[in-house]
DRENPA-3360 file (N, C-alpha, C; in nm, 2 decimals, always signed):
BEGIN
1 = XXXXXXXX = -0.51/+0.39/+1.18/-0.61/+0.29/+1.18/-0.70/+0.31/+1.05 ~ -0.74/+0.18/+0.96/-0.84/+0.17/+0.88/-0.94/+0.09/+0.90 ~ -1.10/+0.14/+0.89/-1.19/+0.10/+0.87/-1.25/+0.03/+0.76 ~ -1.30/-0.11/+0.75/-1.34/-0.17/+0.65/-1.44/-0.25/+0.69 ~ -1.57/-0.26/+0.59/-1.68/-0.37/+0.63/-1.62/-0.50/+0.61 ~ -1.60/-0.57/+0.74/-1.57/-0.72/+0.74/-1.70/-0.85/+0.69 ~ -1.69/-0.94/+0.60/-1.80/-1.01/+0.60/-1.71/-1.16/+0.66 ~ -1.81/-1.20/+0.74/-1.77/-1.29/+0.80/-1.92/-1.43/+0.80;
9 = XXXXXXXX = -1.89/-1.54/+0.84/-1.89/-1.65/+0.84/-2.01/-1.68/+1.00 ~ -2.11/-1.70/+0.97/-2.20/-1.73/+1.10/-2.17/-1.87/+1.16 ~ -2.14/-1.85/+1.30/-2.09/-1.98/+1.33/-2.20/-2.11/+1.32 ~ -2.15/-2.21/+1.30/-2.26/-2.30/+1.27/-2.37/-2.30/+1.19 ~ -2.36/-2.22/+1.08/-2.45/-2.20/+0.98/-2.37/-2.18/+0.83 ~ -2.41/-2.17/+0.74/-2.39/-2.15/+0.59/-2.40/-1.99/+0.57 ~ -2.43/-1.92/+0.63/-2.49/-1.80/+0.64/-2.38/-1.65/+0.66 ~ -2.39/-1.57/+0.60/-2.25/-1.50/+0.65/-2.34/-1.31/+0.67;
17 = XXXXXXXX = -2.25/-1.29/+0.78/-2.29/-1.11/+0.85/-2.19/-1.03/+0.77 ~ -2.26/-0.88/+0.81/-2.13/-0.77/+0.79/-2.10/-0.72/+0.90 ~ -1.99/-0.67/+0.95/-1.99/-0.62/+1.09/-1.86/-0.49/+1.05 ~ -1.85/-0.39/+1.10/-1.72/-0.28/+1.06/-1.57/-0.35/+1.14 ~ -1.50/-0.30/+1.07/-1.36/-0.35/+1.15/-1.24/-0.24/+1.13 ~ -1.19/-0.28/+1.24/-1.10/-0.10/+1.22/-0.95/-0.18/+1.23 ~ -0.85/-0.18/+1.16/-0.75/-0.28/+1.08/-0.61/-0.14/+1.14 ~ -0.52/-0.17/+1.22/-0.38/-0.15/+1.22/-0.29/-0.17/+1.12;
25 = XXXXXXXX = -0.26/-0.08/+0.99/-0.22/-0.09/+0.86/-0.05/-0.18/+0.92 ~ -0.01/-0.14/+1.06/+0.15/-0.16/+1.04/+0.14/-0.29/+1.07 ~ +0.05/-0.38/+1.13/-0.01/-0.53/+1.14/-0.01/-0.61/+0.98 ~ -0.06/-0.54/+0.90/-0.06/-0.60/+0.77/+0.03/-0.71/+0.67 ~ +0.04/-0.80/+0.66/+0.16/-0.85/+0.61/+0.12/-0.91/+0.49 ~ -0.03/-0.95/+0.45/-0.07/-0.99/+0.35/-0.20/-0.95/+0.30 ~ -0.21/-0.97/+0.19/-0.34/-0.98/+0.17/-0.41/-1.04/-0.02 ~ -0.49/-1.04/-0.05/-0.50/-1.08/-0.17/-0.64/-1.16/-0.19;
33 = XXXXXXXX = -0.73/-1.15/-0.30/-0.85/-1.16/-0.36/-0.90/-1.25/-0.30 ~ -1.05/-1.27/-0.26/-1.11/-1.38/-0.20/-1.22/-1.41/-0.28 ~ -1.18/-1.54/-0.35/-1.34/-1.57/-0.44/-1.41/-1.62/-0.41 ~ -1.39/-1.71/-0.28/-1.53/-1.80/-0.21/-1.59/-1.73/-0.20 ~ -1.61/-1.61/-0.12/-1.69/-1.46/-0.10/-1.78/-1.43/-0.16 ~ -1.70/-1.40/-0.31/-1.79/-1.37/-0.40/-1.89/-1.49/-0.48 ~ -1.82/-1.60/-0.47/-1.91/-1.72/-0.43/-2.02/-1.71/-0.41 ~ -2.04/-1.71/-0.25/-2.14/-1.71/-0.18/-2.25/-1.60/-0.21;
41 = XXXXXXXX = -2.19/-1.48/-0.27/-2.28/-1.35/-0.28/-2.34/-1.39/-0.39 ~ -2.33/-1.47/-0.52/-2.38/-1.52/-0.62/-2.47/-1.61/-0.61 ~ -2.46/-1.68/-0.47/-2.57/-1.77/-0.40/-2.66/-1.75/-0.37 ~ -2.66/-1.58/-0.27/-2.74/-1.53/-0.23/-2.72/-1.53/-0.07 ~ -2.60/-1.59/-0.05/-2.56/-1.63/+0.08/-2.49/-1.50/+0.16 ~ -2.53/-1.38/+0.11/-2.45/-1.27/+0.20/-2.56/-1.20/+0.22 ~ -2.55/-1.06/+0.32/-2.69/-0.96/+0.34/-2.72/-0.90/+0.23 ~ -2.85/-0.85/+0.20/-2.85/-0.75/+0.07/-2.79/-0.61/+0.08;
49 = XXXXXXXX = -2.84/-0.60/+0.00/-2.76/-0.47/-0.02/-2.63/-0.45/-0.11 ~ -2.53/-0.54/-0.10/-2.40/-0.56/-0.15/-2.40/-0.60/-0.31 ~ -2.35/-0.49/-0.37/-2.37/-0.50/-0.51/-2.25/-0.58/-0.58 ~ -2.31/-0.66/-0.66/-2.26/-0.80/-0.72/-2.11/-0.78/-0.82 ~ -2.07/-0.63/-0.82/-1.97/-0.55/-0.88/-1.82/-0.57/-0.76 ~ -1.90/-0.55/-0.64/-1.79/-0.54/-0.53/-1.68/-0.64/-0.53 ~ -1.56/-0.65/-0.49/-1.50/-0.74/-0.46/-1.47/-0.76/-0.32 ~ -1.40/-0.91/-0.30/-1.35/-0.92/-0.18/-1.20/-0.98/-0.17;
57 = XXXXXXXX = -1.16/-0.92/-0.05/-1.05/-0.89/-0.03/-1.02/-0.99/+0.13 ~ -0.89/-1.11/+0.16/-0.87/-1.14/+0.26/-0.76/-1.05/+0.33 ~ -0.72/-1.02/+0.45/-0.65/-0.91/+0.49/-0.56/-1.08/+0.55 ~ -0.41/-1.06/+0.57/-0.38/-1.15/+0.68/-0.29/-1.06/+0.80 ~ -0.30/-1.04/+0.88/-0.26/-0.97/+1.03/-0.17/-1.04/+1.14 ~ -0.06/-1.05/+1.14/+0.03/-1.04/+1.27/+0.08/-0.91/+1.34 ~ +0.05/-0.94/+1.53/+0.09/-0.86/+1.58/+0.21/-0.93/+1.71 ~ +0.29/-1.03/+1.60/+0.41/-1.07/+1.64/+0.28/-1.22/+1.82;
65 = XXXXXXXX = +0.22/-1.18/+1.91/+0.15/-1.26/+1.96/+0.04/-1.35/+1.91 ~ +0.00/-1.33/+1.83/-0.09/-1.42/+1.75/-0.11/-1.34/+1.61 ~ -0.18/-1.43/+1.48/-0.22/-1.39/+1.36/-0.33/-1.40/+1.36 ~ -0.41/-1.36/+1.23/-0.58/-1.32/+1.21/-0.54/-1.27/+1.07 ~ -0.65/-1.34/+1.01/-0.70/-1.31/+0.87/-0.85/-1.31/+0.85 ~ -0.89/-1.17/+0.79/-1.04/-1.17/+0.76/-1.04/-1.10/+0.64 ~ -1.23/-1.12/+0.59/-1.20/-1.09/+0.51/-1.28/-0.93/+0.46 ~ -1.28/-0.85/+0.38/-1.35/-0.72/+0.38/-1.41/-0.69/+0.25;
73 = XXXXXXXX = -1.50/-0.63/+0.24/-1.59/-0.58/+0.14/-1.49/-0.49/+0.04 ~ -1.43/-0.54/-0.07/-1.30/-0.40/-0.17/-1.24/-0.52/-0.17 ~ -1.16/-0.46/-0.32/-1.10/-0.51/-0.42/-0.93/-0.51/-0.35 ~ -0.89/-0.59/-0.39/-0.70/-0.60/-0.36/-0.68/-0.47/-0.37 ~ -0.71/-0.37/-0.46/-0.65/-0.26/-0.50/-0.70/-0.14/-0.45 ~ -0.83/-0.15/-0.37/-0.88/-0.05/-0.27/-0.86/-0.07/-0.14 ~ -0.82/-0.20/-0.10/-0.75/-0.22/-0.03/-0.58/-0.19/+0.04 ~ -0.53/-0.17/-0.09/-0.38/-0.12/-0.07/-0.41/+0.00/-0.06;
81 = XXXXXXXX = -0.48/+0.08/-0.17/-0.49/+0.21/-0.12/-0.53/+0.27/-0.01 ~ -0.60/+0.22/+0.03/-0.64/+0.25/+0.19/-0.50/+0.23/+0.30 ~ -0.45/+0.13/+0.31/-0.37/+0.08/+0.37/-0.24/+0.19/+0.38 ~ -0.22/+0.19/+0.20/-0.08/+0.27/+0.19/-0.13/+0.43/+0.21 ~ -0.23/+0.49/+0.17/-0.25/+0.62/+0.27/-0.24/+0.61/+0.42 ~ -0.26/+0.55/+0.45/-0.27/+0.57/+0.64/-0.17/+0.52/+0.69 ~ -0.05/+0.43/+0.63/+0.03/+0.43/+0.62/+0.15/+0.54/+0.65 ~ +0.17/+0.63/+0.53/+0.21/+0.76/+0.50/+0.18/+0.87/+0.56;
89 = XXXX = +0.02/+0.86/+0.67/-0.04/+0.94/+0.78/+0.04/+0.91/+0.88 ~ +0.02/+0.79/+0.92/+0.10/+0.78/+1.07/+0.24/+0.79/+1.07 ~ +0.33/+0.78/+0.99/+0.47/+0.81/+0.95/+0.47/+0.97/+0.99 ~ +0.37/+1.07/+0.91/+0.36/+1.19/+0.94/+0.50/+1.25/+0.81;
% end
C-alpha cells in the first residue's frame, strides 16, 4: 500500500481539500500530469501551505468491480517511484 495527499474537489463549490489516501499499487493502471490542479493552486483555489513548485499527478485505479481516478500532491515521476518501490516490496 501507498500513501499520498489526495486534493480533491468540494462538492458544490469551486473550492478544493486535502485529505491522505492510501493507493493499492497492483490497482494502478494509469496515471499522468494534472494541470487543472495546478490551475487552481495559481488561483489560490487550493489550502495553503502547498508550494507552487509541487506537481500534480491523476492516479486512474481499477479493481476489475468498479474504476476511480484521483488526483495527488507529486509529480508523474514521484509518483512512479513510489508505486514501482512497493511494487518490488509486496512481490518480496
Amino acid at each position: 500500500m501507498v500513501r499520498f495527499t489526495e486534493i480533491y474537489q468540494k462538492s458544490g463549490t469551486n473550492e478544493y481539500g486535502m485529505r491522505d489516501i492510501t493507493i493499492n499499487p497492483q490497482h494502478v493502471v494509469a496515471f499522468r500530469e494534472d494541470p487543472g490542479v495546478t490551475t487552481a493552486l495559481n488561483e489560490n483555489r487550493l489550502p495553503g501551505g502547498i508550494s507552487k513548485s509541487v506537481g500534480f499527478t491523476r492516479i486512474y485505479l481499477n479493481s476489475g468491480q468498479f474504476s476511480l481516478n484521483v488526483v495527488v500532491a507529486g509529480s508523474p515521476e514521484m509518483v512512479e517511484q513510489k508505486i514501482t518501490t512497493s511494487k518490488k516490496l509486496l512481490k518480496g
